[in-house]
C-alpha positions as CSV (number, residue, x, y, z in Angstrom):
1,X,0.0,0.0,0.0
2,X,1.2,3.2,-1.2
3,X,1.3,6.6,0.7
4,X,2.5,9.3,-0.8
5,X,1.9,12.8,-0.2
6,X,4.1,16.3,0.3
7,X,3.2,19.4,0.0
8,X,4.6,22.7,1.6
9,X,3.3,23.9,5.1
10,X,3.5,26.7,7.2
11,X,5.6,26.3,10.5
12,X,7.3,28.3,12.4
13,X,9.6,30.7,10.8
14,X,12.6,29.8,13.3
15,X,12.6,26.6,12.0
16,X,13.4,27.4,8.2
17,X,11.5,24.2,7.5
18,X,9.2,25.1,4.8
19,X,7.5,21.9,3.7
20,X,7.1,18.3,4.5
21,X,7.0,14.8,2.3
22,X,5.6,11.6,3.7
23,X,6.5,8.2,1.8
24,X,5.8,5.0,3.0
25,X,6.7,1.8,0.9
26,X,6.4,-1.8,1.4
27,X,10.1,-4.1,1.6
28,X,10.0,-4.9,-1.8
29,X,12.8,-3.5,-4.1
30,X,9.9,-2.7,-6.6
31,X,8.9,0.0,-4.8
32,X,11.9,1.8,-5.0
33,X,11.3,3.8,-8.2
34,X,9.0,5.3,-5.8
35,X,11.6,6.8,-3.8
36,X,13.0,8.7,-7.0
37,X,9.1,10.0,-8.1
38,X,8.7,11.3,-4.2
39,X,12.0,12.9,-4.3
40,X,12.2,14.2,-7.9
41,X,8.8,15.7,-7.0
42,X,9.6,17.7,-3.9
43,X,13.0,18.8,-5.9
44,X,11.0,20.0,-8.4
45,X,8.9,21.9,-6.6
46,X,12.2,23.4,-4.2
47,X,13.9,24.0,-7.5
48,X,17.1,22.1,-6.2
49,X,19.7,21.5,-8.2
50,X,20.5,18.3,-10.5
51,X,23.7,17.5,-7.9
52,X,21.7,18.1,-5.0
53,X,18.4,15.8,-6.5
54,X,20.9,13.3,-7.3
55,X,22.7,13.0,-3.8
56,X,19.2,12.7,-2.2
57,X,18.1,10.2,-4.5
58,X,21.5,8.3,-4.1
59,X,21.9,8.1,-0.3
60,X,18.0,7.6,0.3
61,X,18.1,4.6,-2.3
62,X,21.3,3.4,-0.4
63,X,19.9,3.1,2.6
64,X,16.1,2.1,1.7
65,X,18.0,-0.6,-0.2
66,X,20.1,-1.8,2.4
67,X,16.9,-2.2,4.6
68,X,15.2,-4.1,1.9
69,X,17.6,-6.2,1.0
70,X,19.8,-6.6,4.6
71,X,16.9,-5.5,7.5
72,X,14.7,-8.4,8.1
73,X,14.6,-11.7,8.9
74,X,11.4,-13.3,7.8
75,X,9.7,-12.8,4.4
76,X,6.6,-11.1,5.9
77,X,5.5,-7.3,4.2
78,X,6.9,-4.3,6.6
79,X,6.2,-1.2,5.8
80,X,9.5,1.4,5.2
81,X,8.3,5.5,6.3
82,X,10.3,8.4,4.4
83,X,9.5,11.6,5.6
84,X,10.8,15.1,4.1
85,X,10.7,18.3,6.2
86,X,12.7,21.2,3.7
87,X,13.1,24.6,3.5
88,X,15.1,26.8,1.5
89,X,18.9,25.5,3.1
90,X,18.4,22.5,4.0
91,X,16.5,19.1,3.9
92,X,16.3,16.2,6.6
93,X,15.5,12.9,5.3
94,X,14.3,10.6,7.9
95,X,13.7,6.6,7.6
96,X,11.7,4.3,9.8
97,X,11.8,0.8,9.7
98,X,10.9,-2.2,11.7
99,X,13.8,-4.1,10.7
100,X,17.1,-5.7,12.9
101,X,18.4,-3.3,15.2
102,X,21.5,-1.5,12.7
103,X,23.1,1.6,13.5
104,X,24.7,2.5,10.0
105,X,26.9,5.3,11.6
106,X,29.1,2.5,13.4
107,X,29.1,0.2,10.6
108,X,32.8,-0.1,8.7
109,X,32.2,1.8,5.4
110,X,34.1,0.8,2.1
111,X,37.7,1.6,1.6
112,X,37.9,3.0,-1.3
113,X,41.7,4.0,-1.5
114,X,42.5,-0.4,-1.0
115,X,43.0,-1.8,-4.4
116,X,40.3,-3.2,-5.9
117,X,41.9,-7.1,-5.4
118,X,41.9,-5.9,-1.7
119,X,38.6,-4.4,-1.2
120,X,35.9,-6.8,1.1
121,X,32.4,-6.5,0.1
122,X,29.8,-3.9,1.3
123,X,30.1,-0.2,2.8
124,X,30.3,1.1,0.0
125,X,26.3,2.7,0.5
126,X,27.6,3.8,3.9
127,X,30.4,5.7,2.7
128,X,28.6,7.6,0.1
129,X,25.8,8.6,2.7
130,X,28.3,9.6,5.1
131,X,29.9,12.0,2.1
132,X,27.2,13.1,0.2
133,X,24.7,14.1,3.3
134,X,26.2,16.9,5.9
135,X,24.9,15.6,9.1
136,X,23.5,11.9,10.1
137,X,21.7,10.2,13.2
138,X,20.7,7.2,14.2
139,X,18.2,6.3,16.9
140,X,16.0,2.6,17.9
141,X,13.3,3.5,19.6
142,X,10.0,0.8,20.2
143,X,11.4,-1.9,18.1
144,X,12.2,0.7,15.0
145,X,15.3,1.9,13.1
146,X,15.3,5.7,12.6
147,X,18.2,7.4,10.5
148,X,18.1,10.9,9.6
149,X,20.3,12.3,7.1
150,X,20.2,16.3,6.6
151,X,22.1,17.7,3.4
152,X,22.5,21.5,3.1
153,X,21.0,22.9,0.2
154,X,22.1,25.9,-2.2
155,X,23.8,28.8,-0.2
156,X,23.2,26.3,2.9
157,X,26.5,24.4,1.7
């Protein structure tokens, strides 16, 4: 089941948040085109630019994928949330699962200066969220994985 809304709301003006996205998908690597279409949308809309749109869409399908693919232990249907809050600087990204407990800020990313003979597999998603995105969290909290990743936007840099 798909839902999939965003749309800009007034907040406070402290905040500089001027919108919020909500996304939630099913574990199914299927759904992740959806993840681009929710994203491209908001982007659109925000007028980002191509490098910025791609980053997003790069770390959120990293770590959506690595949920899918790496976060559960049974074959059952769990739902993945993606929620947006942006303003003109900034966006935060936030992802909720009810996968295995994995803090992806103290997993081992990829070395990418070993040879490629030398290199073990996997981190390489973890290394390009911790790059691309300017600041990252990590929380469990009743039985759920939440990672935030916020990535200054435009003169926000």
């Amino acid at each position: 089941m798909l839902d999939y809304a965003y749309s800009a709301i007034a907040v406070a003006h402290m905040t500089g948040i001027k919108g919020h996205g909500r996304l939630v998908i099913q574990n199914n690597l299927a759904a992740i085109d959806q993840l681009a279409e929710f994203f491209n949308g908001i982007g659109a809309e925000q007028n980002w630019s191509a490098d910025e749109l791609f980053d997003i869409n790069l770390c959120v399908e990293e770590a959506v994928v690595n949920v899918i693919v790496h976060g559960y232990e049974d074959n059952a249907e769990h739902q993945i949330e993606v929620t947006a809050d942006y303003g003109a600087t900034a966006v935060t990204i936030t992802i909720v699962d009810d996968g295995i407990p994995y803090n992806p800020l103290k997993a081992k990313g990829a070395n990418i200066y070993a040879a490629p003979e030398e290199r073990t597999p996997g981190g390489l998603g973890v290394h390009l969220v911790r790059a691309l995105m300017h600041t990252l969290t990590y929380s469990r909290d009743n039985g759920r994985n939440r990672l935030s990743m916020t990535k200054s936007l435009g003169a926000g840099i």
